[in-house]
C-alpha positions in Angstrom: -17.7 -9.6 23.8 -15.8 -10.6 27.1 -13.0 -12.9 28.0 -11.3 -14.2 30.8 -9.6 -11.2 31.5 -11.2 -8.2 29.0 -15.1 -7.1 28.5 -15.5 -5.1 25.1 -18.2 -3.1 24.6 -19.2 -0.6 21.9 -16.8 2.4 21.3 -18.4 5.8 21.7 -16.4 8.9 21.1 -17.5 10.2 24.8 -14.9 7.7 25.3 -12.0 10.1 23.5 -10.6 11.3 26.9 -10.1 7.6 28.1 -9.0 6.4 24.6 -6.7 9.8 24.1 -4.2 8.1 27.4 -3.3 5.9 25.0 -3.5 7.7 21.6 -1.3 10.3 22.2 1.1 8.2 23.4 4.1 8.1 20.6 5.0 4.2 22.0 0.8 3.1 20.5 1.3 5.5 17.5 4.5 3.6 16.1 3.1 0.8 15.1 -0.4 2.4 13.8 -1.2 4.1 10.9 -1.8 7.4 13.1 0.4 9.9 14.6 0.3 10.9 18.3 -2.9 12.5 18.9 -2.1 16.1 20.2 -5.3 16.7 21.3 -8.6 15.0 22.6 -10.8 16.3 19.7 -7.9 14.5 17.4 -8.8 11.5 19.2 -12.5 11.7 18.8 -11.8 12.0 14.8 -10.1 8.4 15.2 -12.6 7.0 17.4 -15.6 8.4 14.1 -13.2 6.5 11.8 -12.9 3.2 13.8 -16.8 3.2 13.9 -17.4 3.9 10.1 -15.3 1.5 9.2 -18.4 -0.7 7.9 -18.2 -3.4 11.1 -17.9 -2.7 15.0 -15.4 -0.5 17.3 -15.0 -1.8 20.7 -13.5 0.0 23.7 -11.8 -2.9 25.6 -11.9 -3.2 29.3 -9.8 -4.8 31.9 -12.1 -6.4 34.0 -10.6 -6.6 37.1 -10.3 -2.1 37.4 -12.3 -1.0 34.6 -9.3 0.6 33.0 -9.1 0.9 29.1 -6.8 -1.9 27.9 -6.8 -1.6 23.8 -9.3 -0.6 21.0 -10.5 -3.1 18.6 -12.1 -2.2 15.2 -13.2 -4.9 12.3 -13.4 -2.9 9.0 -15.3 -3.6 5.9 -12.8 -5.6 3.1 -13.5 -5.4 -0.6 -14.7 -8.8 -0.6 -17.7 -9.9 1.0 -18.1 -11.3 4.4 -14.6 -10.4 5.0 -13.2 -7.9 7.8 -9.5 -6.6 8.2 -8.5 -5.3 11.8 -7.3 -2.9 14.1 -5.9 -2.8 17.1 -3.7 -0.6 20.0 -3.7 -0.9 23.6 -2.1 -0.1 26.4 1.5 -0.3 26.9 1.3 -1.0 30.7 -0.4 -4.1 29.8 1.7 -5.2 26.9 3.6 -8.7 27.6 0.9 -10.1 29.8 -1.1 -11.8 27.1 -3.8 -9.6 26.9 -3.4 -9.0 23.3 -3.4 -12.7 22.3 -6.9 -13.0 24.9 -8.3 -10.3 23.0 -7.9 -11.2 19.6 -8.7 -14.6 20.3 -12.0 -13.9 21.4 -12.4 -11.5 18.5 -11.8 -14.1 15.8 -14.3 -16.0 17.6 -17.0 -12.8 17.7 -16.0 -12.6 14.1 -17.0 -15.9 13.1 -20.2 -16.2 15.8 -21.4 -13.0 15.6 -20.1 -11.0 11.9 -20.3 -14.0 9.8 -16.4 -13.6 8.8 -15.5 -15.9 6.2 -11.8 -13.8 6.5 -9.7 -12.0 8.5 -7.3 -10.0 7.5 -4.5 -8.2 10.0 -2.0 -5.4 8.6 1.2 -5.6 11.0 4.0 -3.6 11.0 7.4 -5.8 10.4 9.1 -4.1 12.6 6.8 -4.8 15.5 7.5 -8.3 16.2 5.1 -8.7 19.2 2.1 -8.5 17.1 3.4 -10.4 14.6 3.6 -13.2 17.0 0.3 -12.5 18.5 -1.5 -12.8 15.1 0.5 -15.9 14.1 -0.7 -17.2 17.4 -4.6 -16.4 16.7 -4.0 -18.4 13.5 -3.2 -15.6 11.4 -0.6 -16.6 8.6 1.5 -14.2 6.7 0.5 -14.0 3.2 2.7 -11.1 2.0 4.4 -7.4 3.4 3.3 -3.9 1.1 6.3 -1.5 1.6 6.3 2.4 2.1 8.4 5.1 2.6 7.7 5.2 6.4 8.1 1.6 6.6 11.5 0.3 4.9 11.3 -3.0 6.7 7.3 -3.8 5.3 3.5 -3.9 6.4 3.1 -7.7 7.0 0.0 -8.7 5.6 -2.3 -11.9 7.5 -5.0 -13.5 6.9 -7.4 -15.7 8.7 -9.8 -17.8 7.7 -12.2 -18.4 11.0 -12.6 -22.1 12.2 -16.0 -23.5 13.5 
């Protein structure tokens, strides 16, 4: 998958030490539903999650230097032909759009590609930049699930991919 900016190509956990400069970074571990990974092999673990999830993991490139930019996982939903997804990237590159690119051309690869008759996004309240991003892709908010670890809510969206 590739867009203006981004190329995406299949996550592979020889990619852990790349993926680990961003995973053990407490800022990306906030908003995730993972703590900072203390150690490369932690990372790896994540990376072996993300791509048994039941649909792809991507490693996402900036184009321009060939730096990781995000992760990008669609997992399997109880229902059929249905995906939710997961994200992180980069802080460095956070506020420059990138995110909204990304996911953009994801809901696209979801629909072309997948099949997706649904998307669904899990977004932290509290993390209002996503929140925006997701609403921006066409995402709309369709309920919050609250934990201990999250007074304010897990914001629940869901997408219904567009021909």
């Amino acid at each position: 998958m590739e867009t203006a900016r981004l190329y995406a190509r299949e996550l592979r956990e020889e990619d852990a030490p790349r993926v680990h400069a961003m995973t053990s970074r407490p800022e990306v571990a906030r908003y995730m539903r993972f703590p900072a990974q203390d150690t490369v092999e932690g990372t790896r673990e994540l990376i072996r999650e993300y791509r048994s999830g039941g649909g792809p993991a991507f490693l996402v490139e900036e184009k321009e230097t060939g730096r990781v930019a995000a992760v990008f996982a669609f997992k399997a939903a109880e229902e059929p032909h249905a995906y939710s997804l997961s994200h992180f990237s980069a802080p460095e590159l956070w506020g420059k759009g990138y995110g909204t690119e990304l996911l953009a051309g994801m809901v696209r690869y979801a629909r072309d590609v997948l099949g997706a008759q649904r998307l669904y996004a899990y977004v932290v309240a509290d993390n209002l930049a996503s929140c925006r991003m997701v609403e921006k892709c066409g995402f709309r908010l369709t309920g919050k699930k609250y934990f201990d670890d999250l007074p304010n809510g897990l914001c629940i969206y869901v997408c219904v991919p567009e021909e």
